[in-house]
VEXDREN-2710 file (C-alpha; in Angstrom, 1 decimal):
% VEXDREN-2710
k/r/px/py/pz
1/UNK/14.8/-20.9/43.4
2/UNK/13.4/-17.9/41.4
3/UNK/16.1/-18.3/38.5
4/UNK/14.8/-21.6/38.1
5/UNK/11.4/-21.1/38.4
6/UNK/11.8/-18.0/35.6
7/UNK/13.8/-20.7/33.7
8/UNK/11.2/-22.9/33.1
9/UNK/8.3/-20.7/32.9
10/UNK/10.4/-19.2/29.9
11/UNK/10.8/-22.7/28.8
12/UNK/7.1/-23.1/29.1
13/UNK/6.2/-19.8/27.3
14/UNK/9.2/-20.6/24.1
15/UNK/7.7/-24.0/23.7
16/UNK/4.3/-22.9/23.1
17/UNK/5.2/-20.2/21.2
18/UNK/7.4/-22.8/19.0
19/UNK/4.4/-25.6/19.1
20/UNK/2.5/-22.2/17.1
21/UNK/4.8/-21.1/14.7
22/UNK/4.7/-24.8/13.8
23/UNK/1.5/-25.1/13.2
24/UNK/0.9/-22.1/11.4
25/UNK/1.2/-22.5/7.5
26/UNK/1.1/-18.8/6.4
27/UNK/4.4/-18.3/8.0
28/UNK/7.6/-18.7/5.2
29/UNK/10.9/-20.6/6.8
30/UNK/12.4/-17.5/7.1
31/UNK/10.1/-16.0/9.0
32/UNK/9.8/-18.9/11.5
33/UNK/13.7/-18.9/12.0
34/UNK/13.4/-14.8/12.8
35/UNK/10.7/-15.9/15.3
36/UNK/12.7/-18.6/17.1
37/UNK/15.8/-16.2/17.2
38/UNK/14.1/-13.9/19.0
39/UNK/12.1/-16.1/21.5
40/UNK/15.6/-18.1/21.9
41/UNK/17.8/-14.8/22.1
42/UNK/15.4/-12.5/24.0
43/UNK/14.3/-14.1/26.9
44/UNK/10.3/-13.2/27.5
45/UNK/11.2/-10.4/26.1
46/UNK/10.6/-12.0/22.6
47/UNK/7.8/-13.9/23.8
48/UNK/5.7/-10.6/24.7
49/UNK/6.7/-9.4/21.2
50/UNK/5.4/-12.3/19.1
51/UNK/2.1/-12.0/21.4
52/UNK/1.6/-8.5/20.1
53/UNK/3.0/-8.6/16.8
54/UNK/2.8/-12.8/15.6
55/UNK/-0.2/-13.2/14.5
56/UNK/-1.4/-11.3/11.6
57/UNK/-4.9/-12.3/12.1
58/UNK/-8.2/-10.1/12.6
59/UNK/-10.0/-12.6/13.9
60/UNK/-12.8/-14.9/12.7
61/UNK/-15.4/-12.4/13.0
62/UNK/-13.5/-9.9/11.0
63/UNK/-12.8/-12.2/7.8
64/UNK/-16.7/-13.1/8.1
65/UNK/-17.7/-9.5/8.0
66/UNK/-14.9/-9.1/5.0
67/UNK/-16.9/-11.8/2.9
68/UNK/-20.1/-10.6/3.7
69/UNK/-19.3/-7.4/2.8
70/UNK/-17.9/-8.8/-0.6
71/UNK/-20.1/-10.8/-1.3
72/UNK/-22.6/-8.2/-0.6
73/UNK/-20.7/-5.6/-3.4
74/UNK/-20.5/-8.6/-5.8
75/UNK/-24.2/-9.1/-5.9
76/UNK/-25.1/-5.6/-6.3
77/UNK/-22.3/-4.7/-8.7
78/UNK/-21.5/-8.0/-10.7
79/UNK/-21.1/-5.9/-14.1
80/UNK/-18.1/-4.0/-12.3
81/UNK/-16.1/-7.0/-11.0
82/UNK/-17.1/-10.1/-12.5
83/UNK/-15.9/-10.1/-16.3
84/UNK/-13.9/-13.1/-17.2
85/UNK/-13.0/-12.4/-21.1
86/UNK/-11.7/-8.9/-20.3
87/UNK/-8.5/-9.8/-19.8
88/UNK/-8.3/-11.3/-23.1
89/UNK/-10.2/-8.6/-24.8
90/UNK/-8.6/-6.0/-23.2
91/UNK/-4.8/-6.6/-22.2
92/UNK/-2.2/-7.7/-25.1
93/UNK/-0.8/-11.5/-24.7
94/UNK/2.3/-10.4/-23.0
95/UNK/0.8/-9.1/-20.2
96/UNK/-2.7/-11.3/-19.4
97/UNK/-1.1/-13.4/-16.9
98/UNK/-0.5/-10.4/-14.8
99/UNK/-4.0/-8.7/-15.1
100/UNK/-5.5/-12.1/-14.6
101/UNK/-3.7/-13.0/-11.4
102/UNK/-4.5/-9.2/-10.1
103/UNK/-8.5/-10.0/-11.0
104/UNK/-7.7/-12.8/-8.7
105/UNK/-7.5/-10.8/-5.7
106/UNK/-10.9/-9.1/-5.5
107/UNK/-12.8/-9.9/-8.4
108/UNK/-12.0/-6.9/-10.2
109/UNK/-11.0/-7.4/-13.7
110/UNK/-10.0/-5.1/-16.6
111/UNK/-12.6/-2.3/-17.4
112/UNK/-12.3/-0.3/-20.9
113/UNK/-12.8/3.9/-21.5
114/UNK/-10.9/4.6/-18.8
115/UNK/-8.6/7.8/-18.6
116/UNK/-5.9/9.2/-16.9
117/UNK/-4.1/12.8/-15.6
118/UNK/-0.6/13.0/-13.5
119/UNK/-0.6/15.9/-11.6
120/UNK/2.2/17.8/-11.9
121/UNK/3.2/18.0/-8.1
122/UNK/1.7/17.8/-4.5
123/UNK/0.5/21.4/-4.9
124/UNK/-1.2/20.8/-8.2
125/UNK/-2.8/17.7/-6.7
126/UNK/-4.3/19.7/-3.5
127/UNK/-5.3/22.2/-5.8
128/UNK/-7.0/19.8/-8.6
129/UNK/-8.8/17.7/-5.4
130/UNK/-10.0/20.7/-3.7
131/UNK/-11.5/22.0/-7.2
132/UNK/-13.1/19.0/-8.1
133/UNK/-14.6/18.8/-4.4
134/UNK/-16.0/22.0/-4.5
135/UNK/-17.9/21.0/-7.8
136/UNK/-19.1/18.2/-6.1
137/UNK/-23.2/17.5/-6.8
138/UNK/-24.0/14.2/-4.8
139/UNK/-21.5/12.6/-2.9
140/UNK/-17.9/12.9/-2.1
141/UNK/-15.9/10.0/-0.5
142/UNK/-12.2/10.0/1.1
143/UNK/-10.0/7.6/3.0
144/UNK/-6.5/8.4/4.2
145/UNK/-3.8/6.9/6.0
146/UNK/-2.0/10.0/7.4
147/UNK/-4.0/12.7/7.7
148/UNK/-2.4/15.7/9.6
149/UNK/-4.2/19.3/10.2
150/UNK/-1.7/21.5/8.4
151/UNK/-2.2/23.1/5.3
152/UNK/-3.3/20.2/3.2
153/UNK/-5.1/18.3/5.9
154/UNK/-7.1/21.8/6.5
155/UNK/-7.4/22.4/2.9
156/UNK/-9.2/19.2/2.2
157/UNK/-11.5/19.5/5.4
158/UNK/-12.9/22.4/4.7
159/UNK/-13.5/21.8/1.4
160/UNK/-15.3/18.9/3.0
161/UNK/-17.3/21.0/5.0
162/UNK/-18.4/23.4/2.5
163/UNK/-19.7/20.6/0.1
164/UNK/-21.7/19.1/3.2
165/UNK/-23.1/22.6/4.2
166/UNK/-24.3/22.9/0.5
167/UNK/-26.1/19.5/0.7
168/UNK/-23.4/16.9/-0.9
169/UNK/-23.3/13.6/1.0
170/UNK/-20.0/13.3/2.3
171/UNK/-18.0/10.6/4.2
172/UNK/-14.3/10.3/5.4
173/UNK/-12.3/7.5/6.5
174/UNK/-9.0/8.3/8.9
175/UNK/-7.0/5.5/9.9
176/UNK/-6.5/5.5/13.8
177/UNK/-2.5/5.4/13.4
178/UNK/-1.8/7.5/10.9
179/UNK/-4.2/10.6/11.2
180/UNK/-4.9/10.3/15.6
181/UNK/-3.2/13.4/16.2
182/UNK/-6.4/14.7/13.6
183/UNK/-8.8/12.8/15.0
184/UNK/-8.2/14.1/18.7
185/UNK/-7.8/17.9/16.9
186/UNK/-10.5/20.4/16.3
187/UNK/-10.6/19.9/12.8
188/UNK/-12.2/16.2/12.7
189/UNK/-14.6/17.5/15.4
190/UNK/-15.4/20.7/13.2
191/UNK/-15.8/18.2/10.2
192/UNK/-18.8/16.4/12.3
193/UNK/-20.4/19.5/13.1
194/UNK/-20.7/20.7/9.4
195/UNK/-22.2/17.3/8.4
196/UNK/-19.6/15.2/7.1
197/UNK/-20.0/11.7/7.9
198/UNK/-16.5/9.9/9.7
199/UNK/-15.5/6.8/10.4
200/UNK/-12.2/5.9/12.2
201/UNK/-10.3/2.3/10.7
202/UNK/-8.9/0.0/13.6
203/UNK/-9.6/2.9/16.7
204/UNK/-7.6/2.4/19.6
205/UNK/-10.8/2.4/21.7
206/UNK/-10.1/-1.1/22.7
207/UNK/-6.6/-1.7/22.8
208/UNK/-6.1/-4.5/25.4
209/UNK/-8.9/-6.5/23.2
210/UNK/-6.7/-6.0/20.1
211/UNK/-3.4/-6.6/21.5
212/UNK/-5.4/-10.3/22.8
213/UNK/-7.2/-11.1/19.9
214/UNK/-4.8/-9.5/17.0
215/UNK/-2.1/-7.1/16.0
216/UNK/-2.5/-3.8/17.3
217/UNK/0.0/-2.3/14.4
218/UNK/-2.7/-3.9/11.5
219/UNK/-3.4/-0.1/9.5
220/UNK/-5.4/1.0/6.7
221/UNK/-2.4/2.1/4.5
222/UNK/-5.1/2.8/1.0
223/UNK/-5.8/6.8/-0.5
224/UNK/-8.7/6.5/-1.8
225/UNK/-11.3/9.6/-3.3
226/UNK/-14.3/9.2/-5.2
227/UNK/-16.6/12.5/-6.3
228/UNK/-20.0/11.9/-7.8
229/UNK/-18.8/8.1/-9.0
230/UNK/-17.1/10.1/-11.9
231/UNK/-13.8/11.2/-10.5
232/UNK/-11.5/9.1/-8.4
233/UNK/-7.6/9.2/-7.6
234/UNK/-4.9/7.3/-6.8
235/UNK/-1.3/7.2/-5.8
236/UNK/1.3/7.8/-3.0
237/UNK/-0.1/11.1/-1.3
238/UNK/-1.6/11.1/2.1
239/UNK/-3.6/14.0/3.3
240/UNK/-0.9/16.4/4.4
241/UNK/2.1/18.7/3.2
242/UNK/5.1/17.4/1.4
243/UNK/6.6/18.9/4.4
244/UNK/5.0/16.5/6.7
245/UNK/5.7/18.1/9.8
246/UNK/5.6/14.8/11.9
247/UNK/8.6/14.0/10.0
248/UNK/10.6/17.3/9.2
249/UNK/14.0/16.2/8.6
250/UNK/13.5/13.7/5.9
251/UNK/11.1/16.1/3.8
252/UNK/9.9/17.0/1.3
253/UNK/7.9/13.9/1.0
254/UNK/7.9/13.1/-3.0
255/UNK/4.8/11.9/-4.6
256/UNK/3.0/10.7/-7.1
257/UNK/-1.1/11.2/-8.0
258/UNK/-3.2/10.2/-10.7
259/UNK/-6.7/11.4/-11.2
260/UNK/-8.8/8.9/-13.1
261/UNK/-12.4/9.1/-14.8
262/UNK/-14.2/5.9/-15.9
263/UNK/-15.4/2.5/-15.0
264/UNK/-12.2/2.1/-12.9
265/UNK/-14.1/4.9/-10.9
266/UNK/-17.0/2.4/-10.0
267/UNK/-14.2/-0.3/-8.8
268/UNK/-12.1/2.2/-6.6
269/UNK/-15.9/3.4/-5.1
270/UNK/-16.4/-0.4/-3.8
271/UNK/-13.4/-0.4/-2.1
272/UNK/-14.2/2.5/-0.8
273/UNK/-17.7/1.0/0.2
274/UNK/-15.8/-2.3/1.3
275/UNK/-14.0/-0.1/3.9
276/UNK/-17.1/2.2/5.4
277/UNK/-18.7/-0.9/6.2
278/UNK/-15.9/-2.7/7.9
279/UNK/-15.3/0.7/10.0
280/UNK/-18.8/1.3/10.4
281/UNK/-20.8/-1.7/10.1
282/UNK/-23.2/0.0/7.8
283/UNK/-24.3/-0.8/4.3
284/UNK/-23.5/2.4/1.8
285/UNK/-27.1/2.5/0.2
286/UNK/-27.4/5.2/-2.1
287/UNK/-24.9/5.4/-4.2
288/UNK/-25.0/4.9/-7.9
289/UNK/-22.4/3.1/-10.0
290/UNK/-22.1/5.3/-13.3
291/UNK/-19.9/2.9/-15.3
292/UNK/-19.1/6.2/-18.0
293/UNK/-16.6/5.1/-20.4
294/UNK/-14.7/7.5/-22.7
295/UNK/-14.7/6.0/-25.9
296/UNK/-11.0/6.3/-26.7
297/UNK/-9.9/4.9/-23.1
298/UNK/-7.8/2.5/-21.4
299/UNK/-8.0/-1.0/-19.6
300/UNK/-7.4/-0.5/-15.8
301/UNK/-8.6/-2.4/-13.1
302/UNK/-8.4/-1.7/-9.3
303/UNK/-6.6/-3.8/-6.8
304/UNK/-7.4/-4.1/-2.9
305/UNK/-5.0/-6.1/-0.8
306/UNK/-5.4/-6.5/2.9
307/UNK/-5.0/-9.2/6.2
308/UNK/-8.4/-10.4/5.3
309/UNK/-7.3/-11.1/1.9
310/UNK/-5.8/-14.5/1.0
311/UNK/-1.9/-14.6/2.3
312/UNK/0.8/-13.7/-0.4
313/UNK/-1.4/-11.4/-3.2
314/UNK/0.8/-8.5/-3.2
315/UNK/3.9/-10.3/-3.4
316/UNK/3.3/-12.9/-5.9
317/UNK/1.1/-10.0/-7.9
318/UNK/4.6/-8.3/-8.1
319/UNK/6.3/-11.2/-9.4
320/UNK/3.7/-11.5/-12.1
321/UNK/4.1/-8.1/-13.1
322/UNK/7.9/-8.6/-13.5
323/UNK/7.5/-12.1/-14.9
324/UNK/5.8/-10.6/-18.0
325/UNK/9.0/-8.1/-18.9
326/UNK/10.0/-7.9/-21.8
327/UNK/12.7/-4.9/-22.2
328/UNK/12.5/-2.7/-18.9
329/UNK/11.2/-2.5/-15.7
330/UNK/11.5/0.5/-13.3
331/UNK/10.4/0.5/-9.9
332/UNK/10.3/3.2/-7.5
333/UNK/9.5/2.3/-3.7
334/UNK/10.4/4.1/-0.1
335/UNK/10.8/1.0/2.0
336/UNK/12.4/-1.6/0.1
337/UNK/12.5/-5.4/2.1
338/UNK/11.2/-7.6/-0.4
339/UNK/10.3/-11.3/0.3
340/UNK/11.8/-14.3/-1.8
341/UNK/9.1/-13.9/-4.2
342/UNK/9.7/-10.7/-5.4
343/UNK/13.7/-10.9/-4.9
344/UNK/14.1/-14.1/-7.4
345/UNK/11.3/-11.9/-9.7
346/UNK/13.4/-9.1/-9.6
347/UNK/16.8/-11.1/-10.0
348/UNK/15.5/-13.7/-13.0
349/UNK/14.1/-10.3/-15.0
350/UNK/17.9/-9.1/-15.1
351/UNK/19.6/-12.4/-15.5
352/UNK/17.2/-12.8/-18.5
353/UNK/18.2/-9.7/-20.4
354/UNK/15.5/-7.0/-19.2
355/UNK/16.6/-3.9/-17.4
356/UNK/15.8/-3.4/-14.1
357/UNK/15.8/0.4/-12.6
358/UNK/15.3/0.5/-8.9
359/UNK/14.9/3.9/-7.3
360/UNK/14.9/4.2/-3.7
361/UNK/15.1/7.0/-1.4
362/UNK/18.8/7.7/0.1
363/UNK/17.7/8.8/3.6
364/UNK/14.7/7.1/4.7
365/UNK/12.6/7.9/7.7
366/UNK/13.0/3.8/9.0
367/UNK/16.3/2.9/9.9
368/UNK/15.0/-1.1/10.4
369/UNK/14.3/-0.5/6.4
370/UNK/17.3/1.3/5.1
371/UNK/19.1/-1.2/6.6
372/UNK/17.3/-4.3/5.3
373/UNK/17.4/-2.8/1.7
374/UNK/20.9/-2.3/1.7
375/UNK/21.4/-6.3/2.5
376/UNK/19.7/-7.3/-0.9
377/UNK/21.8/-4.5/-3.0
378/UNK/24.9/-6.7/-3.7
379/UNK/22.6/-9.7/-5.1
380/UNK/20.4/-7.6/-7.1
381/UNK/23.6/-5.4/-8.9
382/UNK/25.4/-8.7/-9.5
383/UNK/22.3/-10.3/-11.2
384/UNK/22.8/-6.5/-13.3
385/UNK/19.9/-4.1/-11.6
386/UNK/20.6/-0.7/-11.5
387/UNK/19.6/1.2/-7.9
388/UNK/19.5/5.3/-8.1
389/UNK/19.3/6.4/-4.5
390/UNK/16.9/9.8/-4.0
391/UNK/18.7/12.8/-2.3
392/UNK/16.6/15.5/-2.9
393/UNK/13.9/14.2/-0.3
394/UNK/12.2/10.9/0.9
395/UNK/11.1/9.5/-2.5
396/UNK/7.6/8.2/-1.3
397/UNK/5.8/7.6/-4.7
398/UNK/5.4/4.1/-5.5
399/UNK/5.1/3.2/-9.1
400/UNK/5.9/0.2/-11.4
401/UNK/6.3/0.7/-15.2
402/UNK/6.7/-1.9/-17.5
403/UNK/8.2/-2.1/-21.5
404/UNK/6.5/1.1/-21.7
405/UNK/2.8/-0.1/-21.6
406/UNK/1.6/-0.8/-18.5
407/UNK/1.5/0.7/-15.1
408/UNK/1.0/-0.2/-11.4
409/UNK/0.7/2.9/-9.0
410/UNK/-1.1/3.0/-5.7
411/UNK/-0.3/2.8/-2.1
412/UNK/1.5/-0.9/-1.7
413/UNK/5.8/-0.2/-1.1
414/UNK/8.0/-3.3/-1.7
415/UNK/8.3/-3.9/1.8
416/UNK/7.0/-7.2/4.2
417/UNK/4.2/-4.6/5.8
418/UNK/2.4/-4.3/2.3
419/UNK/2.4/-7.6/2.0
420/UNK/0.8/-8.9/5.1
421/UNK/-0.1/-6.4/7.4
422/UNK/-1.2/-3.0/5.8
423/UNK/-5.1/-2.4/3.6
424/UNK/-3.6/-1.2/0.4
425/UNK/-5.2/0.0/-2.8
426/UNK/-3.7/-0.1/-6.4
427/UNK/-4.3/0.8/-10.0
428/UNK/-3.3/-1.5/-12.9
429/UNK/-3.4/-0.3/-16.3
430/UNK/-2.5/-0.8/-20.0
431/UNK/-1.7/2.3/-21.6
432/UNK/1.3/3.5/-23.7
433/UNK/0.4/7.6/-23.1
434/UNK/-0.1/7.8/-19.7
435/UNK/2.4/4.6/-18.8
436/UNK/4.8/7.6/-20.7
437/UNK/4.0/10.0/-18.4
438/UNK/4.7/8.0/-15.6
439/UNK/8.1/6.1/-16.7
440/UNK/9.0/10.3/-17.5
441/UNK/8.2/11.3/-13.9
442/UNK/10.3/8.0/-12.8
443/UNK/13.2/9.5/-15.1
444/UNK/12.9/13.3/-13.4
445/UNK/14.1/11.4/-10.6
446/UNK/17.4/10.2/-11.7
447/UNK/19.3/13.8/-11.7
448/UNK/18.4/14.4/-8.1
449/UNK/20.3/10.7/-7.6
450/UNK/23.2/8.9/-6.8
451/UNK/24.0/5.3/-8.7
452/UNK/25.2/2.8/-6.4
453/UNK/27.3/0.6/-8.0
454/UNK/28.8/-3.2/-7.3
455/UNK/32.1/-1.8/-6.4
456/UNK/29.8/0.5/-4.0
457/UNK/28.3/-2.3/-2.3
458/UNK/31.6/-4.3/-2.1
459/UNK/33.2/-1.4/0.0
460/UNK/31.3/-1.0/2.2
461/UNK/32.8/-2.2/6.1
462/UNK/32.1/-5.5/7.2
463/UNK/31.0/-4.6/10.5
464/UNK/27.9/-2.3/7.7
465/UNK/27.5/-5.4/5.7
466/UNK/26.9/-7.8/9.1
467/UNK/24.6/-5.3/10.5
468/UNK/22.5/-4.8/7.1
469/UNK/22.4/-8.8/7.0
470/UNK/21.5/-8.9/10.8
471/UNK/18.9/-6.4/10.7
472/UNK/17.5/-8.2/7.0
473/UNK/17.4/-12.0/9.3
474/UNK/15.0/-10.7/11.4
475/UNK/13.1/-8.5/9.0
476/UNK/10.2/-11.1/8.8
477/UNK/9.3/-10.3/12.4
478/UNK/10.2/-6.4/12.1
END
């Protein structure tokens, strides 16, 4: 009598679960097959998972606060987001389709004078922030995923403090994933006390509400920092050591950061803004957008993608990007588990003559993701891609060069939690000096590498290539 009963209440719960993914039309085919396999092959099991993990969805009231908030920065900063014939002016022919879709996502399009430094290293970087924070005058604004209280995390929060103590508006953002061992340490509480204003993205203060009304795994992912509306950067780097403790035996965590002055400033300073209000629910009055152009600069523009953006940006931006090739692309990422999008983008620019240089890193931290990128490696050398595997650490930086002109770099990996789940933040630009520098740090890779090859990917075991495939079936869901 109870095996029955349990029967068809798990017949009940599947069909309703079914009767949703049905109805929903964000969801590709294969992610609706990975659904039903697991509400079919786990038994309430899978039911409970799609509950707190299906919907990728904050809610009603959360994409009405995004476009309030949006249309709130647009009306207040129109000459920073809204300018149609840049992309024309700006970008060469090749490449407009790609800069256009991108303005597409937020309203940010190309802004001239723009310049750009790659640090050298994680040490430089630290260094270079902490400098510029010190010589901060008016405000001083930072967001990170990870934030950890080590010697970076420390470093960066008491430079913090003593830019507060000496009157210099300041404001942090900590996602409440990523940094909560911070948040519940001394040093966010000693932050508070000096004066520096916090905010905490998606808290865990109310956990049973978000695991009812949306996903509780839903994370800031951006690295954002803006001083005096003058100074911003940009790239792979959370807020802790290379080291990264939490995660010892994959380190040294390799990255990638770019500090930026310019318009491009103003754009990454409204994401910024964008953010403290949905965290806070407070307007960021005060602060002034500079719009200071360097006469010999660049065209960059700033890219925010997030659940409460429209379904598919990061992706399909991707497949722009690789759709405009013309000679070489080369693309490094940590967690590689691309979606048909960027997979066919990736395959048709090396069936059509243009090499494609994938860099991953050989031991990653998530074995769900090693094992889904190694399902896509036989299609994507036969199509004539090259994949260098990282040894020398977790390769973490996550950069896009094209033909040697323009650059993607920011916080988005290739994998299906960029895409739909994660708040990332990008920078797209058109420039052959600093696209150099980057497609030169990409190459410092390669020594520290091992090529996989075809014949690689064709030894491998059978019972390796049915798991890869197996884990890759139900990577929509994972």
């Amino acid at each position: 009598m109870i095996v029955t009963a349990l029967l068809v209440l798990h017949g009940v719960i599947v069909l309703s679960f079914t009767l949703r993914i049905l109805m929903r039309d964000d969801l590709s085919p294969p992610a609706r097959l990975a659904w039903f396999i697991a509400l079919m092959l786990l038994p309430f099991f899978g039911s409970a998972v799609y509950f707190l993990f299906g919907e990728v969805d904050l809610g009603h009231r959360a994409r009405k606060r995004h476009r309030e908030i949006f249309a709130l920065i647009r009306t207040r900063a129109a000459r920073f987001i809204s300018q149609h014939g840049s992309v024309e002016a700006l970008i060469d022919r090749d490449y407009q389709p790609a800069f256009a879709y991108a303005a597409s996502i937020n309203g940010f399009y190309p802004v001239a004078g723009n310049r750009a430094e790659l640090l050298a290293d994680s040490s430089a970087y630290l260094d270079r922030l902490v400098a510029d924070i010190d010589a901060a005058e008016t405000h001083v604004h930072v967001l990170s995923y990870i934030w950890l209280e080590d010697y970076t995390g420390r470093a960066v929060g008491r430079a913090l403090m003593r830019a507060a103590r000496r009157g210099v508006t300041c404001r942090a953002i900590a996602d409440g994933l990523g940094a909560r061992l911070m948040i519940k340490g001394p040093l966010w509480d000693e932050m508070r006390e000096a004066g520096v204003e916090l905010a905490i993205a998606f808290p865990f203060s109310n956990v049973l509400h978000t695991m009812a009304t949306s996903r509780i795994d839903l994370r800031n992912h951006r690295k954002i920092t803006v001083i005096d509306g003058r100074i911003t950067y940009c790239g792979s780097q959370n807020t802790a050591d290379p080291e990264f403790r939490i995660k010892a035996r994959y380190a040294p965590w390799v990255d990638i950061m770019l500090r930026f002055t310019g318009p491009v400033v103003d754009q990454n300073q409204l994401l910024f803004a964008s953010d403290w209000m949905q965290a806070t629910g407070k307007v960021l009055d005060g602060v002034e957008l500079l719009g200071e152009a360097h006469d010999d600069g660049f065209a960059a523009q700033v890219i925010g993608d997030g659940p409460t953006e429209r379904h598919g940006a990061t992706p399909q931006l991707f497949s722009s990007l690789l759709g405009c090739a013309r000679e070489e692309v080369v693309l490094t990422t940590p967690y590689f588990v691309p979606d048909t999008t960027v997979l066919e983008a990736l395959l048709a620019a090396a069936l059509r003559g243009v090499r494609v240089v994938l860099i991953f890193p050989r031991r990653n931290d998530s074995w769900i993701v090693a094992a889904a990128s190694h399902s896509y490696y036989h299609r994507l050398l036969d199509a004539g891609c090259e994949i260098f595997e990282f040894c020398d650490g977790l390769l973490h930086a996550k950069t896009l060069t094209i033909d040697g002109r323009v650059s993607l770099i920011g916080s988005s990996n290739l994998d299906l939690r960029s895409f739909d789940l994660n708040y990332e933040n990008n920078i797209l630009l058109q420039d052959p000096e600093i696209t150099k520098a980057i497609h030169a740090r990409q190459q410092s890779y390669l020594p520290e590498s091992r090529q996989v090859t075809l014949e690689d990917a064709l030894r491998w075991p059978h019972w390796r290539r049915i798991w890869n495939n197996m884990v890759a079936t139900i990577g929509p869901i994972l």
